[in-house]
C-alpha positions as CSV (number, residue, x, y, z in Angstrom):
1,X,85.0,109.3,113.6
2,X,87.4,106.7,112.3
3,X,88.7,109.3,110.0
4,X,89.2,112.1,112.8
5,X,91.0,109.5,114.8
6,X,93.6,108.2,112.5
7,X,94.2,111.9,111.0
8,X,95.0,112.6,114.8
9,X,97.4,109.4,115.3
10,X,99.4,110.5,111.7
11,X,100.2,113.5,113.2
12,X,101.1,112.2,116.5
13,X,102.8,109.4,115.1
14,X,104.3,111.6,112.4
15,X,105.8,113.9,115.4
16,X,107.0,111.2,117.3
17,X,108.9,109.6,114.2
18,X,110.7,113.2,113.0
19,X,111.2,114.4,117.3
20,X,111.1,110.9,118.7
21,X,113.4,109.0,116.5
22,X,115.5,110.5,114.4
23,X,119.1,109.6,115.5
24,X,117.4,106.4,117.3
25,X,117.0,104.7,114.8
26,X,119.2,104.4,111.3
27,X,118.0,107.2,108.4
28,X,116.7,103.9,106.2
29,X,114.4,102.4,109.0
30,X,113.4,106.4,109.7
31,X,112.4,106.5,106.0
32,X,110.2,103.1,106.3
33,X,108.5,104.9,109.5
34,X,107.7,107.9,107.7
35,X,106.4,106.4,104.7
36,X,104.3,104.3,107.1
37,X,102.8,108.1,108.5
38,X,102.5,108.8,104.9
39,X,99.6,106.1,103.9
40,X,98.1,106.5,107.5
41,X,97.5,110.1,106.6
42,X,96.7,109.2,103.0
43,X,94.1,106.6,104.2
44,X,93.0,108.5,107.3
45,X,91.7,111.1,105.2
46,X,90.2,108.5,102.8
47,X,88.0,107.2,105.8
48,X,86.0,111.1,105.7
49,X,85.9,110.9,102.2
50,X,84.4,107.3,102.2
51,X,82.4,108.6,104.8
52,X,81.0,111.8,102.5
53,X,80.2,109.2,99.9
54,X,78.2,106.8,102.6
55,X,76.3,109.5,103.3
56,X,75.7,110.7,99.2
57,X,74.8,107.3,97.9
58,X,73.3,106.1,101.4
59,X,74.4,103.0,103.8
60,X,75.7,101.2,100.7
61,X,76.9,97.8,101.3
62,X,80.4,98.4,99.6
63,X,80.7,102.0,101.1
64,X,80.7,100.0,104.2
65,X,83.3,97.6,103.2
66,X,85.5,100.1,101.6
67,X,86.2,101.9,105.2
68,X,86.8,98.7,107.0
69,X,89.2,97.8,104.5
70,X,90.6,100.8,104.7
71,X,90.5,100.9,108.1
72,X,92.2,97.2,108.4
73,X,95.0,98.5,105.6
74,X,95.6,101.2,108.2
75,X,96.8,98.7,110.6
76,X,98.5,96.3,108.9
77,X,100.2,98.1,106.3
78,X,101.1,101.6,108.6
79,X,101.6,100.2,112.1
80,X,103.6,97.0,110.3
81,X,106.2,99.5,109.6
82,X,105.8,101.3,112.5
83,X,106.6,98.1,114.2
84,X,109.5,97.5,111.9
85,X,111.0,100.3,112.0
86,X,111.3,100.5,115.7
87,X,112.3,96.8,116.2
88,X,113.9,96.1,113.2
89,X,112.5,92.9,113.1
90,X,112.1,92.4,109.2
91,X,109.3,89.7,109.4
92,X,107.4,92.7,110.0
93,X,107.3,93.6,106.8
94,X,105.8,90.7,105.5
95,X,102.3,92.1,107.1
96,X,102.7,95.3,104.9
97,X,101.3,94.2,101.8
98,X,98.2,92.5,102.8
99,X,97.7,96.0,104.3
100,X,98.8,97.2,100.5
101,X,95.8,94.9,99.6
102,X,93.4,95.4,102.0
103,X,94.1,99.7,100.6
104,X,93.6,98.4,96.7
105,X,89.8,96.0,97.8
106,X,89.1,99.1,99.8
107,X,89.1,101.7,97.1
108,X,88.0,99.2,94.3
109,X,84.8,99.3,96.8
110,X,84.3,103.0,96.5
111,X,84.7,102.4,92.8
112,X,81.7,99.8,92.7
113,X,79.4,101.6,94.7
114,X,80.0,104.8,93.1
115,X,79.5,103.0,89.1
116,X,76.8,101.1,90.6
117,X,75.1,104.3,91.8
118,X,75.4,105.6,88.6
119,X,73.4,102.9,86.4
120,X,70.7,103.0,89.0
C-alpha cells in the first residue's frame, strides 16, 4: 500500500513540478525538485519490492525496518527538496541527507535479511 501510494504522489508531484512550476521557479531550484520526484519514484517502487521480499522470507524483522526507513527517507530526503525548492529556504536542505541515510540503513536492511535468509 505504501508503495502504491508514493508511486501515485511521484507522478502527481512529478506533474506538478514539469506543468506546475517551470517558469515559477528558477531552472536550478526546478532541477532540485525533480531530482527530489526522482528518489520518491526510486524509493516508492522500492517499498513493493521490499514488500515482495516481506512476503518471500516472511514478517522478518529487518524487512520491516527496511520499508519504514525507506518510507521515512521518502519524506525527509524528497519532500525536503520539495520544500526547498518551492521556498527557497536553503535550511531545507540540511534535512535531505538524513533522508539520504535513512535510504542507505533502509536497503542495508534488505541486504541483512536477505544474507541472513540465506545461511538459515
Amino acid at each position: 500500500m505504501l508503495g502504491s501510494i508514493n508511486a501515485l504522489l511521484s507522478v502527481a508531484l512529478g506533474a506538478f513540478g514539469a506543468h506546475g512550476l517551470k517558469g515559477v521557479i528558477s531552472d536550478e531550484m526546478l532541477t532540485v525538485y525533480q531530482t527530489g520526484v526522482q528518489y520518491h519514484m526510486i524509493h516508492a517502487l522500492g517499498l513493493i519490492a521490499i514488500a515482495l521480499v516481506a512476503d518471500r522470507l516472511g514478517n522478518h524483522r529487518l524487512v520491516n525496518a527496511a520499508g519504514w526507513l525507506i518510507l521515512i527517507g521518502i519524506i525527509l530526503f524528497s519532500f525536503s527538496l520539495y520544500a526547498l525548492s518551492i521556498t527557497g529556504v536553503k535550511i531545507l536542505g540540511a534535512i535531505t541527507p538524513f533522508g539520504g541515510v535513512s535510504f542507505l540503513a533502509g536497503w542495508a536492511c534488505v541486504f541483512l535479511a536477505a544474507f541472513k535468509s540465506k545461511r538459515s
